[in-house]
C-alpha positions in Angstrom: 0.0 0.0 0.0 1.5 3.3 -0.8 1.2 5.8 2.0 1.3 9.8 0.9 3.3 11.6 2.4 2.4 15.1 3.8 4.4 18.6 3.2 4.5 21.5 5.3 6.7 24.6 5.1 6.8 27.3 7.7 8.4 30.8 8.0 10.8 30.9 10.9 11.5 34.6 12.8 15.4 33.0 13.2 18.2 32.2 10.9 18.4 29.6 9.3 22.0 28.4 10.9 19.9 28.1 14.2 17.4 26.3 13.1 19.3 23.6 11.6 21.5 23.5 14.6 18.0 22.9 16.5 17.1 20.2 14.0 20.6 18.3 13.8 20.9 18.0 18.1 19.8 15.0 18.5 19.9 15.5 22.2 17.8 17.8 21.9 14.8 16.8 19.4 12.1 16.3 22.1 11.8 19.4 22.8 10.0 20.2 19.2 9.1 16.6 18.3 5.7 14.9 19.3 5.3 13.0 22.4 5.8 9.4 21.5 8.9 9.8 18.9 12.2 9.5 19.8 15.4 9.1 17.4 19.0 7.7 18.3 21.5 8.0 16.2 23.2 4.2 16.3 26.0 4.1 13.5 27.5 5.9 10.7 24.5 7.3 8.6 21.7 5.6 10.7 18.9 6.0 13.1 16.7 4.6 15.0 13.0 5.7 15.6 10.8 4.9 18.2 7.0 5.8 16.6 4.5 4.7 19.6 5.1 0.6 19.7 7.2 0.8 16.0 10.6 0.5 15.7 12.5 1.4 12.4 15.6 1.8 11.3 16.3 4.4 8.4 19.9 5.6 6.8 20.1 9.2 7.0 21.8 12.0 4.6 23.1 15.6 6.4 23.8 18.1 3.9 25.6 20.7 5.9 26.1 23.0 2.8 22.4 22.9 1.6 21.2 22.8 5.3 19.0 19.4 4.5 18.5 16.3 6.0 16.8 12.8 4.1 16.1 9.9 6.3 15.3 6.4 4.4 14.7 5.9 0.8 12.4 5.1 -2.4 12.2 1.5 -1.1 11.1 2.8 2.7 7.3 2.6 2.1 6.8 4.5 5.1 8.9 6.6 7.9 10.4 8.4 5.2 11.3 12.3 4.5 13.5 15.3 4.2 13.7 18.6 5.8 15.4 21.3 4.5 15.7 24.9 5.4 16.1 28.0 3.5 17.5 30.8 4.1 15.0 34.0 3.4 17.5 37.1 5.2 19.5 37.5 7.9 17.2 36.5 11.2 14.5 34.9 8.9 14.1 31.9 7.4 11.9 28.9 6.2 11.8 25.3 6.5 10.2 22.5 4.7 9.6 18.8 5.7 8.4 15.8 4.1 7.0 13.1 5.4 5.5 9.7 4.8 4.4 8.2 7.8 2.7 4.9 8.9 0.3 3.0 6.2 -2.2 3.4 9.5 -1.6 7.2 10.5 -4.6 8.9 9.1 -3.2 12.0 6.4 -5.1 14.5 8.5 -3.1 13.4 12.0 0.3 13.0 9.8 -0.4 16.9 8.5 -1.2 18.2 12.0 2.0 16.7 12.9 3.8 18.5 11.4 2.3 21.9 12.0 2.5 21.2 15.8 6.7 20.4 15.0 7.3 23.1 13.3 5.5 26.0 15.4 7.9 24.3 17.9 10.7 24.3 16.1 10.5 27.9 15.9 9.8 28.5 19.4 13.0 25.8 20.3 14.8 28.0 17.8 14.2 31.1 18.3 15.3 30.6 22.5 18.3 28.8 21.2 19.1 31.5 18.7 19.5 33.5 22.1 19.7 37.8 22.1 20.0 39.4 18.6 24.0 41.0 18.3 25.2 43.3 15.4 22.5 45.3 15.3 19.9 42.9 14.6 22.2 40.1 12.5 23.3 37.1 13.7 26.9 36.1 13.7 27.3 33.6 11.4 28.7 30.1 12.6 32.4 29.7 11.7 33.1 26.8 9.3 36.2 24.6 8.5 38.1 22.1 10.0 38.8 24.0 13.5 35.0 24.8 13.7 33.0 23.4 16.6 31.4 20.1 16.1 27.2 19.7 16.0 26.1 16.8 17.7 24.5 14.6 15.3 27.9 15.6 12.4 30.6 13.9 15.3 27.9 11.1 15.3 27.8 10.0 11.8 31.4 10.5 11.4 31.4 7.8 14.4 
């Protein structure tokens, strides 16, 4: 049975560096997922998701660059997607996901989903984007070898 998936996209008052950070902490995904889902990241490129009683494992892609994430693929059927985030100006920006959830999970419940997880994400996003600097810009995250390491990138380097 093929399951649709649902789409969502949602303006963000934060940039888009802080979101992602937000979305790539793995520690720190319950604060803006549903009750009921949790994710662990168990090996190089996989995860683990706890749905209610389901357990699935799905490879996943980071592209740091692009600011996007894919979990699963074509042959998943189900607990599939991608979120990516865009970045609109400096303090704003957007961020879509796609999802295909359970062949069970009624479209209406897998759509309010995700509009309850993003209004959070922005909320967990905008508190971890802390106090405005520059005027109103956000310094931007330093890149390169000597940068700090996100969570979920020393992870999947694991």
């Amino acid at each position: 049975m093929t399951v649709p998936p649902a789409e969502r996209t949602r303006s963000m008052p934060v940039d888009a560096e802080a979101v992602f950070e937000v979305i790539t902490d793995l520690e720190d995904l319950s604060s803006w997922l549903p009750a009921g889902v949790e994710v662990d990241c168990y090996g190089a490129h996989l995860v683990r998701l706890w749905v209610g009683g389901e357990v699935v494992e799905r490879r996943i892609a980071v592209d740091w660059e692009s600011l996007g994430i894919t979990w699963g693929d074509p042959h998943s059927p189900t607990y599939t997607g991608t979120v990516r985030v865009l970045r609109v100006a400096p303090g704003r920006s957007a961020v879509t996901v796609r999802l295909t959830g359970s062949a069970g999970l009624p479209p209406s419940r897998l759509d309010d989903w995700l509009v309850r997880a993003l209004d959070e994400l922005a909320l967990v996003a905008g508190v971890h984007a802390g106090p405005r600097r520059d005027g109103g810009r956000e310094a931007h995250r330093r890149t390169g070898p000597d940068a700090p390491r996100r969570p979920l990138e020393v992870m999947l380097d694991r």
